[in-house]
BALOBA-1460 file (C-alpha; in Angstrom, 3 decimals):
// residues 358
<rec num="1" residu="x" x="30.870" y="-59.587" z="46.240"/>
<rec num="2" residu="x" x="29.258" y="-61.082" z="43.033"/>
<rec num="3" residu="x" x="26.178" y="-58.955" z="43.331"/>
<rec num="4" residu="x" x="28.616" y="-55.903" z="44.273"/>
<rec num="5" residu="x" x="30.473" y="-56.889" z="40.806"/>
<rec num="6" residu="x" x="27.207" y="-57.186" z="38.977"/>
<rec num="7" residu="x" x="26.040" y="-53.596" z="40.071"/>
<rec num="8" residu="x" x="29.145" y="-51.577" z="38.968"/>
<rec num="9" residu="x" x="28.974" y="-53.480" z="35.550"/>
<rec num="10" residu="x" x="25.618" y="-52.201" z="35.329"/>
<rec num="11" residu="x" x="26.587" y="-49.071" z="35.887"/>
<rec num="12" residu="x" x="29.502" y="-48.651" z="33.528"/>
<rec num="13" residu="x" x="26.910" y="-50.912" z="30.820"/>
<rec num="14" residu="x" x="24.850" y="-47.848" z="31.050"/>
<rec num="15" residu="x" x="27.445" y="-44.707" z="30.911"/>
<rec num="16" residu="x" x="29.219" y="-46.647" z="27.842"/>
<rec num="17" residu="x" x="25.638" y="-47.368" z="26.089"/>
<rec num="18" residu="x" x="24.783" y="-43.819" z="26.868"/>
<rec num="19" residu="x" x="28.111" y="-42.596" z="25.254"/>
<rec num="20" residu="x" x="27.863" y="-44.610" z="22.349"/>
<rec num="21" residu="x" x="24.348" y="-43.093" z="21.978"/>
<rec num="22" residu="x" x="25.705" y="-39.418" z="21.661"/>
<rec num="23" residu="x" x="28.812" y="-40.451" z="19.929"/>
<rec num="24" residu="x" x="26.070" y="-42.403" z="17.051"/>
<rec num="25" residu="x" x="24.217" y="-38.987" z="17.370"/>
<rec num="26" residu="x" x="27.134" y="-36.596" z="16.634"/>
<rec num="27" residu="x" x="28.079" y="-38.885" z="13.893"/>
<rec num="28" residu="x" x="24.989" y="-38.438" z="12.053"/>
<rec num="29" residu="x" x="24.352" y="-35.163" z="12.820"/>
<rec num="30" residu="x" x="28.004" y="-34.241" z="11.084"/>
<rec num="31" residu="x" x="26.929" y="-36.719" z="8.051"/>
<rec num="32" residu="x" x="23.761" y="-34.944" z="7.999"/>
<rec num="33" residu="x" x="25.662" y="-31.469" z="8.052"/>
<rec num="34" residu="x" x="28.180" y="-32.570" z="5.411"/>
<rec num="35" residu="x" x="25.490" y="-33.045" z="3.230"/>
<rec num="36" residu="x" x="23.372" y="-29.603" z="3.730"/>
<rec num="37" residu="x" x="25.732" y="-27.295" z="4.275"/>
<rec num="38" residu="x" x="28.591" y="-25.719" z="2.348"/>
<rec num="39" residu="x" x="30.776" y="-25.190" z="5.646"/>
<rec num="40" residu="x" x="29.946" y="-28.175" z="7.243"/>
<rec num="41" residu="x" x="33.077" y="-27.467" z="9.406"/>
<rec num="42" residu="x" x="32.248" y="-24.388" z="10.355"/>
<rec num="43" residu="x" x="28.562" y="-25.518" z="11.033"/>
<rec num="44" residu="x" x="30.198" y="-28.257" z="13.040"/>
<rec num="45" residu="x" x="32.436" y="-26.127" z="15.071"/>
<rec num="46" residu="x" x="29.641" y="-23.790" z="15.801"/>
<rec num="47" residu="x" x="27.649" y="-26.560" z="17.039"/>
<rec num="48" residu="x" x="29.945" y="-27.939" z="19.791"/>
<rec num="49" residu="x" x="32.342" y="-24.836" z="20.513"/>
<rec num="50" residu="x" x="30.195" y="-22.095" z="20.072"/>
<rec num="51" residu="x" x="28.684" y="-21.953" z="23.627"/>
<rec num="52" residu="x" x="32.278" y="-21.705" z="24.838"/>
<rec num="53" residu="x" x="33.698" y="-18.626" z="22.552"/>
<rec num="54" residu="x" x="32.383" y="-16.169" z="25.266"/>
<rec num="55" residu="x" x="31.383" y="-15.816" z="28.834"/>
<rec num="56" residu="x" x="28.026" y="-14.547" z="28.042"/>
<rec num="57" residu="x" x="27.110" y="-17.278" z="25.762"/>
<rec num="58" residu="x" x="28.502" y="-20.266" z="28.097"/>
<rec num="59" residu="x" x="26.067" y="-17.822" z="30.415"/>
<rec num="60" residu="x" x="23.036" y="-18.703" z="28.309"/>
<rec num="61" residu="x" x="23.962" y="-22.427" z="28.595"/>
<rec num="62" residu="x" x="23.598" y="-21.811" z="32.506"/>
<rec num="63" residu="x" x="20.801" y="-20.058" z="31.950"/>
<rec num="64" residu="x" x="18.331" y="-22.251" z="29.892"/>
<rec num="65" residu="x" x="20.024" y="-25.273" z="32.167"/>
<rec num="66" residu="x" x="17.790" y="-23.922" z="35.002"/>
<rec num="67" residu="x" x="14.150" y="-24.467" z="33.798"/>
<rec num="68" residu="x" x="15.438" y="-27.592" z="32.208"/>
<rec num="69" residu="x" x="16.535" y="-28.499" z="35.284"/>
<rec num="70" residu="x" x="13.395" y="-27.845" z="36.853"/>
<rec num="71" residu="x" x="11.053" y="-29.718" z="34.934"/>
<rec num="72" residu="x" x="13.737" y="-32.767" z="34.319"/>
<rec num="73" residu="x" x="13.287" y="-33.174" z="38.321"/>
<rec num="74" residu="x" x="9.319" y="-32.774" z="38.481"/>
<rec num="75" residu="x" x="9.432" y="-35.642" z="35.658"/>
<rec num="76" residu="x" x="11.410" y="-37.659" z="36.973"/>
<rec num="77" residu="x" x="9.659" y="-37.673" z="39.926"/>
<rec num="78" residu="x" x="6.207" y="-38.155" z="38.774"/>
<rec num="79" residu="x" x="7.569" y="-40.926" z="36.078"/>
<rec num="80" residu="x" x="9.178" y="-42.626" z="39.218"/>
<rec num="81" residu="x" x="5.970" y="-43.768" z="40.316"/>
<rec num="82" residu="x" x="4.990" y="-45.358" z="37.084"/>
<rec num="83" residu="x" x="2.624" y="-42.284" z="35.958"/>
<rec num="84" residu="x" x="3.736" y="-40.830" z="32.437"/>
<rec num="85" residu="x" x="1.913" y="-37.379" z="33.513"/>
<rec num="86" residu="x" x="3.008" y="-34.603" z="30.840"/>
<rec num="87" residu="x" x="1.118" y="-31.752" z="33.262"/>
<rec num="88" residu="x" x="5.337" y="-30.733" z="33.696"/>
<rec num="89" residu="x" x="4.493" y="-28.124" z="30.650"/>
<rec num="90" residu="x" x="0.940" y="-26.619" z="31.811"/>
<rec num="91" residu="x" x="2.197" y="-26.696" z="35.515"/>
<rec num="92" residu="x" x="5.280" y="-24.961" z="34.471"/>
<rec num="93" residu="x" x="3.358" y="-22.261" z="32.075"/>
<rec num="94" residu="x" x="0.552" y="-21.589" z="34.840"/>
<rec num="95" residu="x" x="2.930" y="-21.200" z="37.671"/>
<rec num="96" residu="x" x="4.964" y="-18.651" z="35.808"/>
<rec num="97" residu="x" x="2.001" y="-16.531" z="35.242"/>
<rec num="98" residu="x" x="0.706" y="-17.157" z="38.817"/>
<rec num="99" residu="x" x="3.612" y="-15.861" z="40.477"/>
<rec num="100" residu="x" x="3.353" y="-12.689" z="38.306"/>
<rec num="101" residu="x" x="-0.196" y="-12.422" z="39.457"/>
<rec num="102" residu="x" x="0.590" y="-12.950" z="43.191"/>
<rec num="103" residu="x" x="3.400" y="-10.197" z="42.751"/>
<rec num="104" residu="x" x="1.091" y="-7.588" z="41.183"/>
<rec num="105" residu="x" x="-1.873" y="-8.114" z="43.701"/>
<rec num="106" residu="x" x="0.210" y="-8.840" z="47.243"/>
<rec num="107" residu="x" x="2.816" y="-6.080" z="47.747"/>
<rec num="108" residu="x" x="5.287" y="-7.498" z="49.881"/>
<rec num="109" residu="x" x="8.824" y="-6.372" z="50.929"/>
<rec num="110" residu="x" x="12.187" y="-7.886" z="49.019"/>
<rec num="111" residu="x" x="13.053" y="-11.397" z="49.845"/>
<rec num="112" residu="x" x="9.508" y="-12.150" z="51.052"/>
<rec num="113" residu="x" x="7.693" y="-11.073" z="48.001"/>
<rec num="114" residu="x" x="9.648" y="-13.303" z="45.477"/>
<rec num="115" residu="x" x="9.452" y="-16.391" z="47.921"/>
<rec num="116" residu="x" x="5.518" y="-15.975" z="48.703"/>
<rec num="117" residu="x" x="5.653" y="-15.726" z="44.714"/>
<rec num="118" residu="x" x="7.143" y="-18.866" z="44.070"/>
<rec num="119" residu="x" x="5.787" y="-20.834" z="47.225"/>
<rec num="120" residu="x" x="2.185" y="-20.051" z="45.386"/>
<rec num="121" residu="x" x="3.513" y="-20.400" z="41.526"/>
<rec num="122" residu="x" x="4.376" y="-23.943" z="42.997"/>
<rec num="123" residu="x" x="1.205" y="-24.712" z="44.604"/>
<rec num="124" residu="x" x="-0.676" y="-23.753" z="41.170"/>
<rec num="125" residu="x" x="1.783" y="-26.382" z="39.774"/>
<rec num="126" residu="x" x="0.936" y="-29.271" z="42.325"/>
<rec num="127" residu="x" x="-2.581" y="-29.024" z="41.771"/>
<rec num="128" residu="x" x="-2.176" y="-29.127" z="37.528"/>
<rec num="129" residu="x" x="-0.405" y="-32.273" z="37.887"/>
<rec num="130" residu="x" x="-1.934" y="-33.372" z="40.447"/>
<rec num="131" residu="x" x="-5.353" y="-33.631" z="38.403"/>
<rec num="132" residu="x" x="-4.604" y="-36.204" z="35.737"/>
<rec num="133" residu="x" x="-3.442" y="-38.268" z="38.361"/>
<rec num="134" residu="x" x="-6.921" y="-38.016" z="40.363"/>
<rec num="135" residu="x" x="-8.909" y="-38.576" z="37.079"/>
<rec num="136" residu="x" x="-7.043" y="-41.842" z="36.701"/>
<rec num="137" residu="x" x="-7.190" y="-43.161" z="40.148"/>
<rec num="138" residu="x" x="-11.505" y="-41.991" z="40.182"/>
<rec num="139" residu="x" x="-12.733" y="-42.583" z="36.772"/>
<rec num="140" residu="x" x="-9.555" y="-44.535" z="35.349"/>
<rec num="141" residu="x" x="-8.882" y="-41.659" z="32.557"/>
<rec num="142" residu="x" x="-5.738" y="-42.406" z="30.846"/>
<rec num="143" residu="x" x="-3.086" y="-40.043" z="32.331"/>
<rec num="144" residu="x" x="-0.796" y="-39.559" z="29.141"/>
<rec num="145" residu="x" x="-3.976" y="-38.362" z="26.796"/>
<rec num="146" residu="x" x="-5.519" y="-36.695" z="29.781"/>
<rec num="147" residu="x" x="-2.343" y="-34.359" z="31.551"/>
<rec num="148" residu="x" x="-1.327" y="-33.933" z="27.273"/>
<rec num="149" residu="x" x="-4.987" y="-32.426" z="26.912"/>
<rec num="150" residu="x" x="-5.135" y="-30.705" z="30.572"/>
<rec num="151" residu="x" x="-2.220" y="-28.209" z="29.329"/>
<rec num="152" residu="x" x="-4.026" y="-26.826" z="26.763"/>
<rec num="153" residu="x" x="-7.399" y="-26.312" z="29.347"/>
<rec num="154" residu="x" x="-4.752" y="-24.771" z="31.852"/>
<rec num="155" residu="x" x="-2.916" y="-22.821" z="29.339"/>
<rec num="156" residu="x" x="-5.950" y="-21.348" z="27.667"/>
<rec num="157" residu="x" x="-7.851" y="-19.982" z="31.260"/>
<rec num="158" residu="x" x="-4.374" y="-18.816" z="32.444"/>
<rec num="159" residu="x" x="-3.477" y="-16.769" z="29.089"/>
<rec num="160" residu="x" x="-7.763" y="-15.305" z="29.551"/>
<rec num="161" residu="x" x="-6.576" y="-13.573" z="32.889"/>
<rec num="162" residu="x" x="-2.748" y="-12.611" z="31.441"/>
<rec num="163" residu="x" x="-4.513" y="-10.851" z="28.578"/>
<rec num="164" residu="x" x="-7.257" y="-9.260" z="30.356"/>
<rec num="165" residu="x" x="-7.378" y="-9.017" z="34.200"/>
<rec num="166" residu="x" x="-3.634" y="-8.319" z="34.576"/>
<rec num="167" residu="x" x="-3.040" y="-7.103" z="31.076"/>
<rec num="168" residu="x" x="-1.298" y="-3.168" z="30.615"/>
<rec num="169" residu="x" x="-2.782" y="-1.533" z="28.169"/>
<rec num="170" residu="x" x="0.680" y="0.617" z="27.598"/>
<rec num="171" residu="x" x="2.824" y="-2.413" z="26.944"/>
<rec num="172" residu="x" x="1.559" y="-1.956" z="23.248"/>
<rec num="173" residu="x" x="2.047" y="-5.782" z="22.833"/>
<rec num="174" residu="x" x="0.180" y="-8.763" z="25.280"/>
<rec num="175" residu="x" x="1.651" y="-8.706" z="28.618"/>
<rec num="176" residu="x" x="0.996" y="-7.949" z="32.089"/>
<rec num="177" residu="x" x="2.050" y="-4.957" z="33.840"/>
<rec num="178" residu="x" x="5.273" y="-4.613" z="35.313"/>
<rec num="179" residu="x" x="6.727" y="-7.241" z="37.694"/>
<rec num="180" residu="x" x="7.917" y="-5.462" z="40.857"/>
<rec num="181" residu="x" x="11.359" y="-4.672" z="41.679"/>
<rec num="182" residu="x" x="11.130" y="-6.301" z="44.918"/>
<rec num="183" residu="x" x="9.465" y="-9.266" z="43.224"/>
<rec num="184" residu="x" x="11.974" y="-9.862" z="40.755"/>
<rec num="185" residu="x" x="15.112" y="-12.496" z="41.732"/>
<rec num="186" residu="x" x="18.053" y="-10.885" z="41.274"/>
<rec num="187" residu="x" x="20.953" y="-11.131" z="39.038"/>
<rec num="188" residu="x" x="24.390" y="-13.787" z="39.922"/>
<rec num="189" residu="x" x="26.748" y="-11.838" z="38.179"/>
<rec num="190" residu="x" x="26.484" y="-8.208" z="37.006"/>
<rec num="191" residu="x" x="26.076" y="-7.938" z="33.346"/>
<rec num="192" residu="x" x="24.584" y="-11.199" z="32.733"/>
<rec num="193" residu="x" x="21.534" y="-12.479" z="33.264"/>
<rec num="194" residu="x" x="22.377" y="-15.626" z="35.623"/>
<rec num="195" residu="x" x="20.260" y="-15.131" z="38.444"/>
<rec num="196" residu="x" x="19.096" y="-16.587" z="41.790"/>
<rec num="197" residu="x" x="17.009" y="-19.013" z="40.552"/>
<rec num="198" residu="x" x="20.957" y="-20.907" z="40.158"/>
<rec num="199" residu="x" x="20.585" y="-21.203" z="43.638"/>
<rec num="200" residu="x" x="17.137" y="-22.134" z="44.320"/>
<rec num="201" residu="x" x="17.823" y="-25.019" z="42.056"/>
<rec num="202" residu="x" x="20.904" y="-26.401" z="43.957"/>
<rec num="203" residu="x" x="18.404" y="-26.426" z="46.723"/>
<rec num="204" residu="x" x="15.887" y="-27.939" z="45.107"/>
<rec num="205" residu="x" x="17.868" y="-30.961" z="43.842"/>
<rec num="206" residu="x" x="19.436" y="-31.369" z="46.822"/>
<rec num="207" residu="x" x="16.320" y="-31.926" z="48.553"/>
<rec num="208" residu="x" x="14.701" y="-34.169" z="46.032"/>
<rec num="209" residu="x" x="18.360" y="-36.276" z="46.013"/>
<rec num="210" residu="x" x="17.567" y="-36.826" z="49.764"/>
<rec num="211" residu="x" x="13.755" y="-37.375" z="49.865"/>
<rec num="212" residu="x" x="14.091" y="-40.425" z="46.732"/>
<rec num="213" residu="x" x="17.489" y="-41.697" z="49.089"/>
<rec num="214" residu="x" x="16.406" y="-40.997" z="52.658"/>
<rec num="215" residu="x" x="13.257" y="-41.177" z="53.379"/>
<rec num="216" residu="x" x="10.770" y="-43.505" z="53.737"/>
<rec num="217" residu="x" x="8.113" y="-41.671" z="51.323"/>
<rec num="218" residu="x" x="11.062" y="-42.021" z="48.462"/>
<rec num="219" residu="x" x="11.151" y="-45.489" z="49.127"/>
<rec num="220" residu="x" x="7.642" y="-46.092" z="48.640"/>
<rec num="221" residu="x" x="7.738" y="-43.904" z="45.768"/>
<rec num="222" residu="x" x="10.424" y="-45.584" z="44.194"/>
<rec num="223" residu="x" x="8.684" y="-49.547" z="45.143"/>
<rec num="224" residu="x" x="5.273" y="-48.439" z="43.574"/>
<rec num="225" residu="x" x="7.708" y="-47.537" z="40.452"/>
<rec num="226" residu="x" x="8.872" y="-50.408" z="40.033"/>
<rec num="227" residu="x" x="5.682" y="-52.874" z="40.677"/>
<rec num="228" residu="x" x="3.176" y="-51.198" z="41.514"/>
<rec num="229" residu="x" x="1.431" y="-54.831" z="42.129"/>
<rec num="230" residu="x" x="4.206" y="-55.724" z="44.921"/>
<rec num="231" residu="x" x="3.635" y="-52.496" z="46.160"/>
<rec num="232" residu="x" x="0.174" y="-53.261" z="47.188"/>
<rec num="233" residu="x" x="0.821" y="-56.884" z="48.105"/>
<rec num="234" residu="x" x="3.573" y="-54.830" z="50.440"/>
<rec num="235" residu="x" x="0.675" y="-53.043" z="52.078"/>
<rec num="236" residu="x" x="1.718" y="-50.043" z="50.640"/>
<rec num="237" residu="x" x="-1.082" y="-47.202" z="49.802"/>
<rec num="238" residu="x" x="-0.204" y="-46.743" z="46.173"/>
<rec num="239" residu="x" x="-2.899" y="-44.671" z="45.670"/>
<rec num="240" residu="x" x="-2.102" y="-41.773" z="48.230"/>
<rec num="241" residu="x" x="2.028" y="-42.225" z="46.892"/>
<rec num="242" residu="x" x="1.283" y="-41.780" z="43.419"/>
<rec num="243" residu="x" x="-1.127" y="-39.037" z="44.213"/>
<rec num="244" residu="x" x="1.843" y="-37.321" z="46.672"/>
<rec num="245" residu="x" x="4.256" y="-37.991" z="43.353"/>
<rec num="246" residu="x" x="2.792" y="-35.946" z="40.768"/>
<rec num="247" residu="x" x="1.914" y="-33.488" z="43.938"/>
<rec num="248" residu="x" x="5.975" y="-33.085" z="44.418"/>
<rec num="249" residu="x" x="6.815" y="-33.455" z="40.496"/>
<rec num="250" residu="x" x="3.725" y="-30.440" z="39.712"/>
<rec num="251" residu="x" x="5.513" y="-28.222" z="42.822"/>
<rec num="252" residu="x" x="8.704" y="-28.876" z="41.137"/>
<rec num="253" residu="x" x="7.719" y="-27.776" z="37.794"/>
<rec num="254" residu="x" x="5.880" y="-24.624" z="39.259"/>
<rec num="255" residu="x" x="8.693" y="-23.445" z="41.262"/>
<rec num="256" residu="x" x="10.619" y="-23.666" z="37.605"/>
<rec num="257" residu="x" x="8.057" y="-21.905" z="36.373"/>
<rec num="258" residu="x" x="8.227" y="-18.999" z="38.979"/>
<rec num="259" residu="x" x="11.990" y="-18.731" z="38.848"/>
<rec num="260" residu="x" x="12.069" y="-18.381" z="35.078"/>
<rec num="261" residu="x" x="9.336" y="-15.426" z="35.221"/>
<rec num="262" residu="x" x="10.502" y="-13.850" z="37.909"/>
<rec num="263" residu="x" x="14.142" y="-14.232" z="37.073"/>
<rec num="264" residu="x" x="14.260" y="-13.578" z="33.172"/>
<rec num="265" residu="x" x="11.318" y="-11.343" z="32.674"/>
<rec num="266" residu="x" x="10.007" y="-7.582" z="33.407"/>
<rec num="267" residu="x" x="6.894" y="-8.949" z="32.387"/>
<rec num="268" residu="x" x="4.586" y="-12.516" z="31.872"/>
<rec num="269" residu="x" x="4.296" y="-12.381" z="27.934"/>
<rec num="270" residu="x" x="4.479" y="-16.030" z="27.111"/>
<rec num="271" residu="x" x="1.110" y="-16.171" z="24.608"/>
<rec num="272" residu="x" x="2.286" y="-19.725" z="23.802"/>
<rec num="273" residu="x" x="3.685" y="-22.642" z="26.028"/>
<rec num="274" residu="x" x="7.454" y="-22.479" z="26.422"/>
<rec num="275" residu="x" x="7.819" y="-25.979" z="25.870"/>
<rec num="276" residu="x" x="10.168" y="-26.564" z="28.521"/>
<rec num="277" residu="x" x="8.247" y="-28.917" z="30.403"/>
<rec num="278" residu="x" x="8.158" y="-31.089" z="26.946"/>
<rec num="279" residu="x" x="12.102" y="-30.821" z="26.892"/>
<rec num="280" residu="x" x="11.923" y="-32.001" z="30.776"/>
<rec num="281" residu="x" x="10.548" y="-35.523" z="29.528"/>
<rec num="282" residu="x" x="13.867" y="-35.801" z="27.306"/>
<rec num="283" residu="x" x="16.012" y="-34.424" z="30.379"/>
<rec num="284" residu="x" x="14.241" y="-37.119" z="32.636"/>
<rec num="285" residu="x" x="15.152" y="-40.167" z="30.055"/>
<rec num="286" residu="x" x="18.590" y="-39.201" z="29.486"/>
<rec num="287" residu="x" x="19.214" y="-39.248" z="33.467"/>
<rec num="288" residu="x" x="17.052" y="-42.137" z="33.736"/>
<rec num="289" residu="x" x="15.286" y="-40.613" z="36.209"/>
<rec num="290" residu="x" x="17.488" y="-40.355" z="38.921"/>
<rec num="291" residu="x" x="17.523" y="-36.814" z="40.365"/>
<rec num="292" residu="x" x="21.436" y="-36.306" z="40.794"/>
<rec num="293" residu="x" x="21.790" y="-37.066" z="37.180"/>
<rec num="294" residu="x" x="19.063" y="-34.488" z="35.917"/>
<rec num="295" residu="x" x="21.158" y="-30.993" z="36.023"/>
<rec num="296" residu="x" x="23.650" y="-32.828" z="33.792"/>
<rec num="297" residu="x" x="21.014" y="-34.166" z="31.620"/>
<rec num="298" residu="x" x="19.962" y="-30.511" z="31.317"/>
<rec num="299" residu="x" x="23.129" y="-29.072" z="30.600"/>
<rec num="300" residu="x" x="24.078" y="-31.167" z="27.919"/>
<rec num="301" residu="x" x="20.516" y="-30.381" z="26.303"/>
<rec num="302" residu="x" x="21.047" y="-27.149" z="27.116"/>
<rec num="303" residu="x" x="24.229" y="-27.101" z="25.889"/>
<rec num="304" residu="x" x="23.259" y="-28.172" z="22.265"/>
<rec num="305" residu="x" x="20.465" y="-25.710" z="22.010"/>
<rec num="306" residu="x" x="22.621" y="-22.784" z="22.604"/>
<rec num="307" residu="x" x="25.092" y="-24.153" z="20.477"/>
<rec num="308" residu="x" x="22.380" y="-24.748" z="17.751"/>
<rec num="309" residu="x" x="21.491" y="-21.000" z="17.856"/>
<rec num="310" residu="x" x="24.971" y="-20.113" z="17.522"/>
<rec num="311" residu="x" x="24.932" y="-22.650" z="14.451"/>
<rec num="312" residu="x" x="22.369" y="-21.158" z="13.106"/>
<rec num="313" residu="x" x="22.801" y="-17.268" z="13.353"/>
<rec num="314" residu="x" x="26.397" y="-18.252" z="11.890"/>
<rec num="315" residu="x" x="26.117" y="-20.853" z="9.337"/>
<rec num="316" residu="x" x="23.686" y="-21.798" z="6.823"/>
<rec num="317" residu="x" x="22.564" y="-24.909" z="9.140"/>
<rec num="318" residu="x" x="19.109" y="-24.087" z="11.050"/>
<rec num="319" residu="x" x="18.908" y="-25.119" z="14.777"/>
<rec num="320" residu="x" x="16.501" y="-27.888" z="14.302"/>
<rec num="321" residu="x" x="19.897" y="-29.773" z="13.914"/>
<rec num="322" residu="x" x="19.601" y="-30.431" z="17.513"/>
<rec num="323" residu="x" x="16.552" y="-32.470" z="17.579"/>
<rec num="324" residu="x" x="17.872" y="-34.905" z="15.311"/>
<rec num="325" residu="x" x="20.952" y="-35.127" z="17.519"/>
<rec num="326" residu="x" x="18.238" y="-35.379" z="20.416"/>
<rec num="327" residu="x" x="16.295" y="-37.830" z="18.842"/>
<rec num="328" residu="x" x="18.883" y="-40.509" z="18.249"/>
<rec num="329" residu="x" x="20.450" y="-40.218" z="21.349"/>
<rec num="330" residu="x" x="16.760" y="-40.676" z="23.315"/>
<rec num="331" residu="x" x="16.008" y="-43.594" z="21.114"/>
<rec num="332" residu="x" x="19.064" y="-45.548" z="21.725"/>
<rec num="333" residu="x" x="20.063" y="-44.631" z="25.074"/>
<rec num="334" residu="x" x="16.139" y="-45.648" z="25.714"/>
<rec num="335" residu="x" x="16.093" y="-48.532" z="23.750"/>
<rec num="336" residu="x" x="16.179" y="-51.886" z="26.290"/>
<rec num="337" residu="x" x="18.110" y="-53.972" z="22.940"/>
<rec num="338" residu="x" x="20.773" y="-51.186" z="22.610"/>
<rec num="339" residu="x" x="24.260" y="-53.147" z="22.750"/>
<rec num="340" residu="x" x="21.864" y="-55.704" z="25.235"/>
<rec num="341" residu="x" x="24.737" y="-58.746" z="23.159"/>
<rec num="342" residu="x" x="27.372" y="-56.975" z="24.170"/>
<rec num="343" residu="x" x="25.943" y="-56.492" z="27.687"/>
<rec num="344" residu="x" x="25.220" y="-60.648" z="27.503"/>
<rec num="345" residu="x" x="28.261" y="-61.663" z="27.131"/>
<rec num="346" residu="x" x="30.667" y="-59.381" z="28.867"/>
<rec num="347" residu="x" x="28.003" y="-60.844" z="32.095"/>
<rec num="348" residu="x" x="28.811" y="-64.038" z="31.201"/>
<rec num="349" residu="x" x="32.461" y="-63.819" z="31.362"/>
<rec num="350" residu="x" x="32.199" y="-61.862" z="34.483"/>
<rec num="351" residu="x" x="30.307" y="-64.862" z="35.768"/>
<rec num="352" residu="x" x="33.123" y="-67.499" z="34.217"/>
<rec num="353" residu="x" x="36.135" y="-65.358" z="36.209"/>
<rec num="354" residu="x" x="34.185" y="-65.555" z="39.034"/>
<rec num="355" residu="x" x="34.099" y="-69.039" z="39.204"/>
<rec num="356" residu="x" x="37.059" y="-69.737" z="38.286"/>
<rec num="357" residu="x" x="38.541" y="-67.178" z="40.963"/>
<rec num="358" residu="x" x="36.042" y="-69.369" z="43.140"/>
């Protein structure tokens, strides 16, 4: 019963540090307002209500929550095993452009074509992340610098073929041709552009939820996290479970990649990374990298960035605003010390009640 007791404190230590952290954050960011802007109200109220003064902007909350969703999950999966890969952005950027490719070259009826699509986007993504991870385990590269350095090599060959195999020469800007119809996912709700990829998500998390719970892969995974040196004095091959890791995590972030493409786009254009696989790492830490915390990670960040724009294009207060609120809140509701006194003693008068209830 003690340890029972101990667990849900640690669990309520955590939501209340985590609140404090965006309350802190939302302090300072209205300080910081107050100071720049000369509605700072307004700015304010933009900030935190705008996403919710129409349907079709609370839509665009929805719809930057998927990608963010995406490459939240492929972090948190590859971070579980104690690998801080950052391939989530070149997997993600590749995949997208891959699934475009496969689109244009295999014609294939509806339903099948988008799924082949995104089966292969995801592929492309498991091998990008997969590759810092082998370059550590052969030649004991540094997997931060090298998966950091590895987008740009990815991101550089993929953008060659985007701009010249597959590029349309009518598009009068850089692009590839036209995605086809029966490629493209379609859309949730006429008139907005929520689409299927909603759905693919719900899947996906629902799947990762059950392999880090049920099985005994997630398990490993989740052992080799958190010692990797038990792990081996387990028995356990942490070699082939870190390698399977960033495998899942770079699948993850492809798929993400392939539903944005296919479900936001006529056309691959991106002639820069998106980023979103950057915004993934902040997604990861604010669910701590547990999977059924990640799509409410990424609506909150997704969230503040729509309400940001909406700042912006209404105020005098540009949208960078939301980093700073996204900075404080990762630093504190990352840093180990956070409110750790507070945390000491309400433990030890847990553990006085219990002994005297004893």
């Amino acid at each position: 019963m003690k340890l029972i007791g101990r667990l849900s404190f640690e669990k309520r230590f955590e939501l209340i540090r985590f609140a404090t952290a965006i309350g802190i954050a939302v302090f300072l960011s209205f300080l910081i307002i107050l100071f720049v802007s000369k509605e700072p109200l307004l700015a304010f109220s933009k900030l935190f209500l705008g996403p919710l003064e129409s349907a079709r902007r609370f839509g665009n909350v929805l719809e930057l929550c998927i990608p963010l969703s995406f490459t939240g999950l492929a972090v948190a999966v590859m971070f579980s095993a104690d690998m801080f890969n950052m391939g989530a952005e070149g997997a993600f950027y590749v995949s997208g452009a891959v699934a475009v490719f496969t689109a244009l070259l295999i014609p294939l009826p509806p339903v099948i074509a988008p799924l082949v699509s995104i089966i292969i986007g995801g592929l492309c993504g498991a091998v990008v992340c997969w590759v810092p991870a082998f370059l550590k385990e052969r030649w004991n590269a540094n997997e931060l610098v090298s998966s950091l350095m590895l987008n740009y090599v990815f991101f550089y060959i993929t953008k060659y073929f985007a701009n010249t195999t597959f590029k349309d020469p009518s598009a009068g800007f850089m692009a590839t041709y036209l995605i086809p119809a029966n490629a493209k996912l379609a859309r949730l709700i006429p008139g907005m552009r929520l689409h299927f990829g909603l759905l693919i998500l719900c899947a996906v998390v629902v799947l990762t939820v059950l392999f880090i719970r049920r099985t005994a892969w997630g398990y490993r995974l989740m052992q080799t996290g958190r010692n990797i040196r038990f792990a081996r004095y387990a028995g356990l091959n942490t070699t082939a479970i870190i390698a399977y890791s960033q495998l899942i995590g770079g699948f993850i972030a492809g798929v993400g990649g392939s539903v944005e493409v296919l479900g936001m786009y006529d056309r691959f254009q991106w002639q820069s990374l998106p980023g979103y696989g950057f915004d993934g790492i902040v997604v990861a830490i604010l669910a701590k990298n547990k999977p059924h915390y990640i799509p409410i990670a990424a609506f909150f960040l997704a969230y503040l960035k729509i309400g940001a724009d909406k700042m912006a294009t209404s105020t005098d207060v540009t949208a960078e605003m939301v980093s700073i609120i996204q900075g404080v809140i990762i630093m504190l509701a990352a840093a180990q010390a956070f409110l750790s006194k507070w945390r000491q003693k309400a433990l030890i008068k847990m553990q006085q009640e219990s002994g005297l209830d004893g």
